[in-house]
C-alpha positions as a Markdown table, in Angstrom:
| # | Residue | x | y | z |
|---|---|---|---|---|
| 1 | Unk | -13.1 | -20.6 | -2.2 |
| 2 | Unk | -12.6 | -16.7 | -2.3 |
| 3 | Unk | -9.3 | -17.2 | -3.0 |
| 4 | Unk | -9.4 | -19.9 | -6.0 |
| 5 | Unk | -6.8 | -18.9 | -8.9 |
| 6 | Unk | -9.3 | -19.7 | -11.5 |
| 7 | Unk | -12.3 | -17.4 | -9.8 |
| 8 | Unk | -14.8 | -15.0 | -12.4 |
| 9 | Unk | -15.3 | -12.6 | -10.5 |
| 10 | Unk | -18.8 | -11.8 | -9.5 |
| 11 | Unk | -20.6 | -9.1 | -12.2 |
| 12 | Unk | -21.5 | -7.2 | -9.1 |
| 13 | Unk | -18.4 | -6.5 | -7.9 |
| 14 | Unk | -17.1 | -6.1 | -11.6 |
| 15 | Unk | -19.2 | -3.9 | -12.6 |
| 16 | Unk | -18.3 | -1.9 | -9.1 |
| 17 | Unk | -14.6 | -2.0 | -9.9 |
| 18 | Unk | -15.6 | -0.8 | -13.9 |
| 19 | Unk | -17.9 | 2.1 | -12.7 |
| 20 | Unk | -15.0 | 3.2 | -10.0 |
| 21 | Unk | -11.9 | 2.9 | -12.1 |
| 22 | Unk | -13.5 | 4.7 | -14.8 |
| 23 | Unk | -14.5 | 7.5 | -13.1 |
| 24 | Unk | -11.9 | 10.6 | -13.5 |
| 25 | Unk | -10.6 | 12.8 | -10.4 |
| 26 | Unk | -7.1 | 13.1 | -10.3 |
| 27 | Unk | -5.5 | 15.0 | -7.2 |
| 28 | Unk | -7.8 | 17.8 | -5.3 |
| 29 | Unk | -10.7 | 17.3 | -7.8 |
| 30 | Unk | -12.0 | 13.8 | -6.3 |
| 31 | Unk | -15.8 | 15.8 | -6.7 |
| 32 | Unk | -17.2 | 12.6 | -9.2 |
| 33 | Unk | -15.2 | 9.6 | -6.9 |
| 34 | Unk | -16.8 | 11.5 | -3.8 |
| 35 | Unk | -20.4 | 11.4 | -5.2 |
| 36 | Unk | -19.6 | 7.8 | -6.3 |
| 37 | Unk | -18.4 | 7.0 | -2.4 |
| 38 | Unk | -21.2 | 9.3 | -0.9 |
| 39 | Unk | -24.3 | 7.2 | -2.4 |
| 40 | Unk | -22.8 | 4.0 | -1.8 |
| 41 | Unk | -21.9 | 4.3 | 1.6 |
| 42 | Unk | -25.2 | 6.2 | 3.1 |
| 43 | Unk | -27.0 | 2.8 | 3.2 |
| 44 | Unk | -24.4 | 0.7 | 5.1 |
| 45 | Unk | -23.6 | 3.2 | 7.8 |
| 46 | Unk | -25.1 | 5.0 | 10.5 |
| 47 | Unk | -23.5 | 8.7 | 9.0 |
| 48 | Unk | -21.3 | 9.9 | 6.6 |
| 49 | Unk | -18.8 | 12.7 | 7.7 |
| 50 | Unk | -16.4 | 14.4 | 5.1 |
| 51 | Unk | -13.0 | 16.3 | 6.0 |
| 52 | Unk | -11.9 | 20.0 | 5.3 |
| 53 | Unk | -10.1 | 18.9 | 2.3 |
| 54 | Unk | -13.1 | 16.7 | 1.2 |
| 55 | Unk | -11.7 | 13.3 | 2.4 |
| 56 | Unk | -15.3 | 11.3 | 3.1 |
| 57 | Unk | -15.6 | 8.3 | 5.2 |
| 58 | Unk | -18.5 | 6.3 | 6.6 |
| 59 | Unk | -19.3 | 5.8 | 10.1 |
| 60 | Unk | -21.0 | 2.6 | 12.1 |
| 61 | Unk | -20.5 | 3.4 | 15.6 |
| 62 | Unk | -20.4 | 1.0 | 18.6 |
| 63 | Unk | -23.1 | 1.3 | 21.5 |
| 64 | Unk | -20.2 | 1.2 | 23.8 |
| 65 | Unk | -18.2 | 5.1 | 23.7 |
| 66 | Unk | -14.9 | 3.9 | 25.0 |
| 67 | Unk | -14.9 | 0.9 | 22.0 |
| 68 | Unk | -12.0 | 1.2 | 19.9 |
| 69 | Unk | -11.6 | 3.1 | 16.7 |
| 70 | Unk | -10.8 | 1.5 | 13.7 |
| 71 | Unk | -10.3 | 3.9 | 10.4 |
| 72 | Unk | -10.4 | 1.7 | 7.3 |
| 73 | Unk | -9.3 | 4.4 | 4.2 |
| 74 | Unk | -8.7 | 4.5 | 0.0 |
| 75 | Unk | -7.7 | 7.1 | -1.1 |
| 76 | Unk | -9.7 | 8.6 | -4.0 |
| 77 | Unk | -7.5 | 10.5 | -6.6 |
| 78 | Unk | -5.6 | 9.2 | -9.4 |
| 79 | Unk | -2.5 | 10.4 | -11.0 |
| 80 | Unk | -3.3 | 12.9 | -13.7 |
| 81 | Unk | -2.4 | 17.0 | -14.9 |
| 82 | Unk | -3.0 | 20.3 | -14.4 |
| 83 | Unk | -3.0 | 22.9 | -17.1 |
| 84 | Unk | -0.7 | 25.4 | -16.7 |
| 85 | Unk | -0.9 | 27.3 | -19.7 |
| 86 | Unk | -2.9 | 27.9 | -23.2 |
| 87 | Unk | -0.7 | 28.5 | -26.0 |
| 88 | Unk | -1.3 | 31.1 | -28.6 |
| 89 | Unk | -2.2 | 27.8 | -30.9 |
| 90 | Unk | -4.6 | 26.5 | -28.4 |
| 91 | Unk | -2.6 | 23.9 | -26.5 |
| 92 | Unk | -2.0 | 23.1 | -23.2 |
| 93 | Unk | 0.9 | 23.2 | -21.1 |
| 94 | Unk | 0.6 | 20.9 | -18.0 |
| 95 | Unk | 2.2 | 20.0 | -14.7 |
| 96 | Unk | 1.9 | 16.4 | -13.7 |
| 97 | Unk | 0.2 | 15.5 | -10.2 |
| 98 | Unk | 1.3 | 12.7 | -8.8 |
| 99 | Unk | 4.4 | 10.3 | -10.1 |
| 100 | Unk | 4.8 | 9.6 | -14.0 |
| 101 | Unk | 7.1 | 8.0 | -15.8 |
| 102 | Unk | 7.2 | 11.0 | -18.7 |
| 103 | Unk | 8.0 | 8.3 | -21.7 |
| 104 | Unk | 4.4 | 7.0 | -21.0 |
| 105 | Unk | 2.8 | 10.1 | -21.0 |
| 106 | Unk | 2.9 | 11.2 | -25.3 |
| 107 | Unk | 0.2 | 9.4 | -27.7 |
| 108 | Unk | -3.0 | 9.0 | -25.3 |
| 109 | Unk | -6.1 | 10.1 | -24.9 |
| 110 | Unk | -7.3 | 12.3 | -21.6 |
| 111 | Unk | -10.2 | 14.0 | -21.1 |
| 112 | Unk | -9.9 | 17.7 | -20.4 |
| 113 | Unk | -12.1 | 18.8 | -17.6 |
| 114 | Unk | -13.5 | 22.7 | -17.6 |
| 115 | Unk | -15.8 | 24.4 | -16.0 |
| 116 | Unk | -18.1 | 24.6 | -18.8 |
| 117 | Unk | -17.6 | 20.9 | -19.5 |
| 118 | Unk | -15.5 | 17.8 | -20.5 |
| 119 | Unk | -13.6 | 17.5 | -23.9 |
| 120 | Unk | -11.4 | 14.9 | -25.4 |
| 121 | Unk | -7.7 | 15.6 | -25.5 |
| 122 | Unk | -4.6 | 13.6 | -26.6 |
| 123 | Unk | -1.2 | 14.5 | -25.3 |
| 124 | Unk | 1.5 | 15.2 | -28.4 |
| 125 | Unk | 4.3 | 13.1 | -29.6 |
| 126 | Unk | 6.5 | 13.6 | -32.5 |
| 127 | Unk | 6.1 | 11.3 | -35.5 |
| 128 | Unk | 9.1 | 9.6 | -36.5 |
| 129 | Unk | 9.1 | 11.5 | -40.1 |
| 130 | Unk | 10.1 | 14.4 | -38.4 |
| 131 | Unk | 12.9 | 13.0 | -36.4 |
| 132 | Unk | 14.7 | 11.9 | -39.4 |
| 133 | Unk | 18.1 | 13.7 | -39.3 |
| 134 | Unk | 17.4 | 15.3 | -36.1 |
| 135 | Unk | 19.6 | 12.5 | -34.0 |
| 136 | Unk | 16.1 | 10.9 | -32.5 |
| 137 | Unk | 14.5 | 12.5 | -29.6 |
| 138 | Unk | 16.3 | 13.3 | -26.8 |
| 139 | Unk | 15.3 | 13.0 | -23.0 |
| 140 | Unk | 11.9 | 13.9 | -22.3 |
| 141 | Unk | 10.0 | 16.3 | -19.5 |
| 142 | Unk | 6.2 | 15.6 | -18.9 |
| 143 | Unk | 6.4 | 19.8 | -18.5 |
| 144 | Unk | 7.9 | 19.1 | -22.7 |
| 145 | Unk | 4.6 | 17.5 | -23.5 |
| 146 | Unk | 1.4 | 19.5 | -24.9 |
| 147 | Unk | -2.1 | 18.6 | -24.8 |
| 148 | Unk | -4.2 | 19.1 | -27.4 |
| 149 | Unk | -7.9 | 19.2 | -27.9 |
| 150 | Unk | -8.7 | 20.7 | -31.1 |
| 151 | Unk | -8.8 | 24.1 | -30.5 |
| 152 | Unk | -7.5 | 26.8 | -33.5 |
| 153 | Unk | -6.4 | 29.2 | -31.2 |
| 154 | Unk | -5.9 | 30.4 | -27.5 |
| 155 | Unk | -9.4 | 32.4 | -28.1 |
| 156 | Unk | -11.3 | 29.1 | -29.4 |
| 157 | Unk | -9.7 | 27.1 | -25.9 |
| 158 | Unk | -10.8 | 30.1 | -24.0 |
| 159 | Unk | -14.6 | 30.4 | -25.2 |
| 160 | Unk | -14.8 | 26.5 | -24.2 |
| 161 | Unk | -13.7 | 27.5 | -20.5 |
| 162 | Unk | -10.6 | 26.1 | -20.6 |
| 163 | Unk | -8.1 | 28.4 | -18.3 |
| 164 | Unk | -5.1 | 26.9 | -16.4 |
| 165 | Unk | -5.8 | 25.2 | -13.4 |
| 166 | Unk | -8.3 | 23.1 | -15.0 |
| 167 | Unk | -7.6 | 19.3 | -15.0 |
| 168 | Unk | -6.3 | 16.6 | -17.7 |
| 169 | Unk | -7.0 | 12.9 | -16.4 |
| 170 | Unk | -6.7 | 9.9 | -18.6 |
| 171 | Unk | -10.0 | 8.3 | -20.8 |
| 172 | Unk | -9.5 | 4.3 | -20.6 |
| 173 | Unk | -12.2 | 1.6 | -20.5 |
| 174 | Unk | -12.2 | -0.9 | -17.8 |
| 175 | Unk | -12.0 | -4.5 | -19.2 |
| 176 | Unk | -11.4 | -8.2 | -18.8 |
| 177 | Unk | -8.0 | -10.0 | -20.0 |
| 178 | Unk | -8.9 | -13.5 | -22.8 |
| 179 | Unk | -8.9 | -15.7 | -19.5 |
| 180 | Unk | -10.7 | -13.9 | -17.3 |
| 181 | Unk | -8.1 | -14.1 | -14.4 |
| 182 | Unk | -7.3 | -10.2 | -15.0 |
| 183 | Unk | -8.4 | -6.6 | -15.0 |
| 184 | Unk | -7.0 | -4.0 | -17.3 |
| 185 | Unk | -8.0 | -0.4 | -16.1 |
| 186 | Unk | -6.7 | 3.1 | -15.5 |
| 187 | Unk | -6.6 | 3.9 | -11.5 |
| 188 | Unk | -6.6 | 0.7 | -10.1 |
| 189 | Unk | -4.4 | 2.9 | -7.9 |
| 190 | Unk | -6.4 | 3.9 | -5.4 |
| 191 | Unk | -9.9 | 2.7 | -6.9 |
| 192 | Unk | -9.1 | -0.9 | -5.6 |
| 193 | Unk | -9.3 | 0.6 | -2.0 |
| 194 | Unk | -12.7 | 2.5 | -2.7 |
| 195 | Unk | -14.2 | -1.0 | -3.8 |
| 196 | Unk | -12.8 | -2.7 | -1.2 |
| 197 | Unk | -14.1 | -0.3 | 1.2 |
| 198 | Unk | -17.5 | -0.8 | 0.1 |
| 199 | Unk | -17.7 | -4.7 | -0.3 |
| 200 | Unk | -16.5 | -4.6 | 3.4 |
| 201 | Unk | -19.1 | -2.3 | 4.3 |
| 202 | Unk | -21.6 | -4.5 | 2.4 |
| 203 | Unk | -20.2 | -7.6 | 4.1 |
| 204 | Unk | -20.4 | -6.4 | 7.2 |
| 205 | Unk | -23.6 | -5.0 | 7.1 |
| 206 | Unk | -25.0 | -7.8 | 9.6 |
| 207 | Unk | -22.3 | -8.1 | 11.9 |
| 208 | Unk | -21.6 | -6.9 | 15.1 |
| 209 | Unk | -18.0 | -5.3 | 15.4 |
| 210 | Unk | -15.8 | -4.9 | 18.3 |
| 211 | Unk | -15.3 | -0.9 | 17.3 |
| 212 | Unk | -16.4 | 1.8 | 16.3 |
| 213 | Unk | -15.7 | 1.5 | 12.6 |
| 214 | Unk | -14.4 | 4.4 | 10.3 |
| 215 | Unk | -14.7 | 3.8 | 6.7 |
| 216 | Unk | -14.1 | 5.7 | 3.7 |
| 217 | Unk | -11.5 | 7.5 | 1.6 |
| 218 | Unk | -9.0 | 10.3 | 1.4 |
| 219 | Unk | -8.1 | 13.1 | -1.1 |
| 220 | Unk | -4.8 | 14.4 | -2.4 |
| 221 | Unk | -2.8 | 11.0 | -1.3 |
| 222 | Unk | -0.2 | 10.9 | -4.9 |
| 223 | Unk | 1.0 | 14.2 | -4.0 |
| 224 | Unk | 2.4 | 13.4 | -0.9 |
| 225 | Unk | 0.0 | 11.9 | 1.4 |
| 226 | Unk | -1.9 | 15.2 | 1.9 |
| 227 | Unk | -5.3 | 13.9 | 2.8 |
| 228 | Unk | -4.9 | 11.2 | 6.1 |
| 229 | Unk | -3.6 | 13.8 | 8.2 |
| 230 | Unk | -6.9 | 15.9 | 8.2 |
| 231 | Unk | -8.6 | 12.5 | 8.3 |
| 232 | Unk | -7.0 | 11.3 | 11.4 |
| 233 | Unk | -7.0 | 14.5 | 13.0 |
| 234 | Unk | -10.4 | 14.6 | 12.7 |
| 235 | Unk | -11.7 | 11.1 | 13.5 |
| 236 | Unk | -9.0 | 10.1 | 15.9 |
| 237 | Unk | -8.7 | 6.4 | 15.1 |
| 238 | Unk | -6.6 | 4.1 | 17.6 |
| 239 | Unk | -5.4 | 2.4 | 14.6 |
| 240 | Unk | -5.4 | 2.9 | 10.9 |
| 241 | Unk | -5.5 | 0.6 | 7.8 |
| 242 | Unk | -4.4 | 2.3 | 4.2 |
| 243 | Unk | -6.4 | -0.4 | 1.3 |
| 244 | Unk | -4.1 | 0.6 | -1.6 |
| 245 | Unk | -2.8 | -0.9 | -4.8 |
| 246 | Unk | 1.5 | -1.2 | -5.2 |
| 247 | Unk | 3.6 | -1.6 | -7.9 |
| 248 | Unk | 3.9 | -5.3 | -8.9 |
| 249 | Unk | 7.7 | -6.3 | -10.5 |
| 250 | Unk | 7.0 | -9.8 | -11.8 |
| 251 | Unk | 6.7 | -9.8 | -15.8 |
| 252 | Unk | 10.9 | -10.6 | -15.9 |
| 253 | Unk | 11.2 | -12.9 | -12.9 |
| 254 | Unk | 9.9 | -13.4 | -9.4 |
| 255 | Unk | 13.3 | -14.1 | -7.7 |
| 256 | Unk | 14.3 | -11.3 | -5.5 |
| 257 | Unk | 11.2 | -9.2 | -6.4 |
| 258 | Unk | 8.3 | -8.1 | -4.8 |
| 259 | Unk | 4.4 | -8.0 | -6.0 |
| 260 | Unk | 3.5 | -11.3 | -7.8 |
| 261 | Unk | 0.5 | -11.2 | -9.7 |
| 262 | Unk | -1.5 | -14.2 | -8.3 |
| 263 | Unk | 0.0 | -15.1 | -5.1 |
| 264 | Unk | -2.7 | -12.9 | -2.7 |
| 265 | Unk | -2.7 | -9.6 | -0.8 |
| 266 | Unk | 0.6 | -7.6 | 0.3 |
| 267 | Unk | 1.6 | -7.3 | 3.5 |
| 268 | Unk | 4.0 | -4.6 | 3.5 |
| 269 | Unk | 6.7 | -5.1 | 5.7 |
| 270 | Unk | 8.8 | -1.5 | 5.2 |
| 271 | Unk | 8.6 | 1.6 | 2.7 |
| 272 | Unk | 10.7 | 4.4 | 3.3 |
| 273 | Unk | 8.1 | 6.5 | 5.2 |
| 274 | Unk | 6.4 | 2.8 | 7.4 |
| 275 | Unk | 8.2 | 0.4 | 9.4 |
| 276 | Unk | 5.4 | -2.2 | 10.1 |
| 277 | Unk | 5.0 | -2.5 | 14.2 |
| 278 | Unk | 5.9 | -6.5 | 15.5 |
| 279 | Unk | 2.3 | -6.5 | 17.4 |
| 280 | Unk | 1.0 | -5.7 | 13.7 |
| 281 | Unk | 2.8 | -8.1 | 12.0 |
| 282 | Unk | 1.8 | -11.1 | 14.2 |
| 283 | Unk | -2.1 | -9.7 | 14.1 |
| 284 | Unk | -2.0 | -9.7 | 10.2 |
| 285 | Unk | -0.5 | -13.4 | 10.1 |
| 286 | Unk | -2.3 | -14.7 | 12.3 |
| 287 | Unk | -5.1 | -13.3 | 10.0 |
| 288 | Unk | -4.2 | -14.5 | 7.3 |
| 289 | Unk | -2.9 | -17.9 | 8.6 |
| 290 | Unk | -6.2 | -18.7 | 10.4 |
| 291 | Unk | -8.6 | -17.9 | 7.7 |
| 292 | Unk | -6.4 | -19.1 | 5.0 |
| 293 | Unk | -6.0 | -15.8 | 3.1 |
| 294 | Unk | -3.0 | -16.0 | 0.2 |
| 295 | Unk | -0.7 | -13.1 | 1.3 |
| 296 | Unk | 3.3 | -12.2 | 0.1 |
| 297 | Unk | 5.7 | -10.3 | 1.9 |
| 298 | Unk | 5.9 | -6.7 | 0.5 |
| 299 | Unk | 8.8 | -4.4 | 0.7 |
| 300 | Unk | 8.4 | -0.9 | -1.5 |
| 301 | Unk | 10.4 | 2.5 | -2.7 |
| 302 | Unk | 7.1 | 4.2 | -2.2 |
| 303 | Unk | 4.8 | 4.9 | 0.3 |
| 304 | Unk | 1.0 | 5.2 | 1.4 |
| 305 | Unk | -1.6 | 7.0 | 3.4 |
| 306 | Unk | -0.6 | 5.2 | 6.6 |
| 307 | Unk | 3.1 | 6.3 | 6.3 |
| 308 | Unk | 1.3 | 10.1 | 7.3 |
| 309 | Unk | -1.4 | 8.6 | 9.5 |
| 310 | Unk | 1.5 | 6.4 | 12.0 |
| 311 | Unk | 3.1 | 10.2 | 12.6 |
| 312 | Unk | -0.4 | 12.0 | 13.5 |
| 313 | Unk | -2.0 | 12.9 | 16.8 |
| 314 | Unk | 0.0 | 11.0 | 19.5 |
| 315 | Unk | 1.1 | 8.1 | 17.0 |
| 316 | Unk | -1.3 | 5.8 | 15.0 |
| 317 | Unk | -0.3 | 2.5 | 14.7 |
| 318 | Unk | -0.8 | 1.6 | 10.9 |
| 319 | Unk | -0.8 | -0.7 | 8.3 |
| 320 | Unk | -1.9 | -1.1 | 4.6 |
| 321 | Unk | -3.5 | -3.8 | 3.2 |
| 322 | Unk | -2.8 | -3.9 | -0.6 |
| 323 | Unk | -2.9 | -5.4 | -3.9 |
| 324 | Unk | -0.3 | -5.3 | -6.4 |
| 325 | Unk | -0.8 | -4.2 | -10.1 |
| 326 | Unk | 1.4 | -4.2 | -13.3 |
| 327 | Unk | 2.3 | -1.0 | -14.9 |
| 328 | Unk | 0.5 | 1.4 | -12.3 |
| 329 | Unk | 0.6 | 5.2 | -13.0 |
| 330 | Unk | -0.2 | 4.5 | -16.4 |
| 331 | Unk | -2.9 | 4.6 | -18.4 |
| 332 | Unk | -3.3 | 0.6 | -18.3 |
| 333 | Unk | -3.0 | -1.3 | -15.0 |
| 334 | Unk | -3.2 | -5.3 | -15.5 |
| 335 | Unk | -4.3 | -6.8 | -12.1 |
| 336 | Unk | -5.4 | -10.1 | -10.8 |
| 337 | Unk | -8.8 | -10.8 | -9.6 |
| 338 | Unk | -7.7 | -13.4 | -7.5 |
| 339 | Unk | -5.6 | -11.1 | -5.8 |
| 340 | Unk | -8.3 | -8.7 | -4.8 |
| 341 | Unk | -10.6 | -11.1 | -3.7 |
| 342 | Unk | -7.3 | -12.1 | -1.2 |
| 343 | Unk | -7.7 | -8.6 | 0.2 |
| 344 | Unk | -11.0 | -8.1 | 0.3 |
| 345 | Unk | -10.8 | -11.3 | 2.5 |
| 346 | Unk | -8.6 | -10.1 | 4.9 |
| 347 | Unk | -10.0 | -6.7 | 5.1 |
| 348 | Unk | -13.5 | -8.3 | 6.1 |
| 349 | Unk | -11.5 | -10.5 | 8.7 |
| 350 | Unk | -9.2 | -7.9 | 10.2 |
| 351 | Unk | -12.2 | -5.9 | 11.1 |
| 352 | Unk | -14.4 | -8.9 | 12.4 |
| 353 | Unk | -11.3 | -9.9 | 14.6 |
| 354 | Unk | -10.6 | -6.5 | 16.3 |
| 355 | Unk | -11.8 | -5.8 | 19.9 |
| 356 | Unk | -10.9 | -3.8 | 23.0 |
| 357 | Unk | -8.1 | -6.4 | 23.6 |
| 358 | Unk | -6.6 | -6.8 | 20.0 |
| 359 | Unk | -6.4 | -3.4 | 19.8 |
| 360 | Unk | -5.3 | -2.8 | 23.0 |
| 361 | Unk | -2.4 | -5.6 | 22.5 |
| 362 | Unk | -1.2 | -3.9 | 19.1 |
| 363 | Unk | -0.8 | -0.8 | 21.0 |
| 364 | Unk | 1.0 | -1.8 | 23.6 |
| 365 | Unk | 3.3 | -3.5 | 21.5 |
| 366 | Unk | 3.7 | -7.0 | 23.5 |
């Protein structure tokens, strides 16, 4: 079964999620994820359009023009830095893009991404000798930290290309955990949607939807949802579908938390920016139910691409179907296979089951 807990996931599908999550394009420099989403998409559908902002999705149209349209979207950047400035000593100053958590940020390896090329980085820390009598180190701004990539001098960092506004994204390899149950990676947040995108796509290669089918993935989404507006506004979808990964809280205890490794796809009830619409809620479960596709209740501090799409045009009803992973926003995201294959389930059957009528019926709310 898809959804069996003790599932190796197929080499195609890892080697997909490897390729993807190692790629590198933090916010408004997607360019390599694009490329990535460009090539794979061109055979399954009948066109690929991008955005103004360089959002790129994949269209299979229906032979009927007044079919419904569905927009399925990742979103393509990761959380990473921009350089701000070059020091006299030939550091970097950076600003962060997207959400960090600044104690994580010190000790790792990035690459630094110029115009004449990429270079390795780390980001600085302070050894513990040099703390000794000092009090320890006090609270700590990601703005505090420098980058450093060998260079002697402002003038040596120059003659590589490196000028502010250039990019700092972290270097991490894509592996299995001992039991093969797991994932560690960088940017499971939002590569899991660009895989999942594309294993639809493959799945569905055959079938004949009910809709005209809108599939791809938006820019600039951890820096406040900046890419499904120009998405939506462009392809007009009567409903919307963010496939993005959420923080799981489960390594102390499950009771009264939400995003349990191992226990299937989220269906996300609220965030501060969604309230999940009561026609929506009873599609997904049913969904789920039928098919029987693990799922667990969601609730989250944060919010996705469909908390910006629900608000555009004349009002999009939305949802996001999501996986959770440990310790997102960091350079190492643990996740569970069995989860993903969950979603990717229920992706593949949300978009066999809608038609004129489902669609309709979420709509209008009965």
């Amino acid at each position: 079964m898809f959804f069996d807990k003790q599932s190796n996931m197929e080499d195609k599908t890892f080697q997909r999620i490897k390729e993807l999550t190692e790629l590198q394009g933090t916010s408004g420099f997607e360019q390599d994820v694009r490329a990535y989403m460009r090539k794979a998409m061109t055979p399954l559908v009948d066109e690929v359009q991008q955005d103004g902002l360089g959002g790129i999705f994949g269209i299979r149209h229906h032979q009927d023009e007044e079919a419904p349209r569905i927009m399925l979207a990742a979103h393509m950047d990761e959380v990473g830095f921009l350089v701000t400035t070059v020091t006299e000593r030939g550091l970097f100053k950076v600003t962060p893009l997207g959400g960090w958590n600044p104690y994580v940020v010190s000790a790792q390896r990035f690459t630094l991404k110029t115009a004449k090329g990429d270079y390795p980085c780390v980001s600085s820390s302070v050894p513990p000798h040099l703390l000794r009598g000092t009090g320890g180190q006090k609270s700590v701004e990601v703005t505090d930290i420098l980058f450093d990539a060998g260079f002697e001098s402002k003038e040596e960092a120059e003659s590589f290309g490196v000028r502010p506004g250039d990019t700092v994204v972290p270097q991490v390899e894509t592996i299995k955990t001992a039991n093969g149950k797991h994932i560690i990676s960088k940017a499971w947040d939002n590569r899991y949607g660009c895989t999942v995108v594309l294993d639809a796509l493959e799945a569905l290669q055959q079938e004949q939807l009910g809709h005209t089918l809108i599939a791809g993935a938006n820019v600039q989404e951890e820096v406040g949802l900046r890419g499904s507006r120009p998405s939506v506004t462009k392809f007009k979808p009567d409903l919307f579908f963010a496939v993005d990964c959420s923080p799981a809280d489960d390594t102390v205890t499950k009771n009264g938390t939400f995003g349990h490794l191992g226990e299937g796809t989220l269906l996300r009830i609220f965030d501060p920016g969604l309230i999940m619409l009561p026609a929506m809620k009873e599609f997904l479960l049913d969904t789920a139910e039928t098919h029987h596709i693990p799922y667990q209740y969601f609730v989250s501090k944060g919010g996705t691409d469909a908390g910006a799409a629900h608000m555009s045009n004349e009002g999009i009803p939305s949802s996001v179907i999501g996986v959770p992973g440990r310790y997102i926003h960091t350079h190492q995201t643990l996740f569970s296979i069995a989860d993903y294959e969950a979603a990717r389930e229920m992706v593949i059957q949300v978009l066999k089951a809608l038609d004129k009528s489902t669609v309709d019926t979420i709509i209008a709310g009965k």
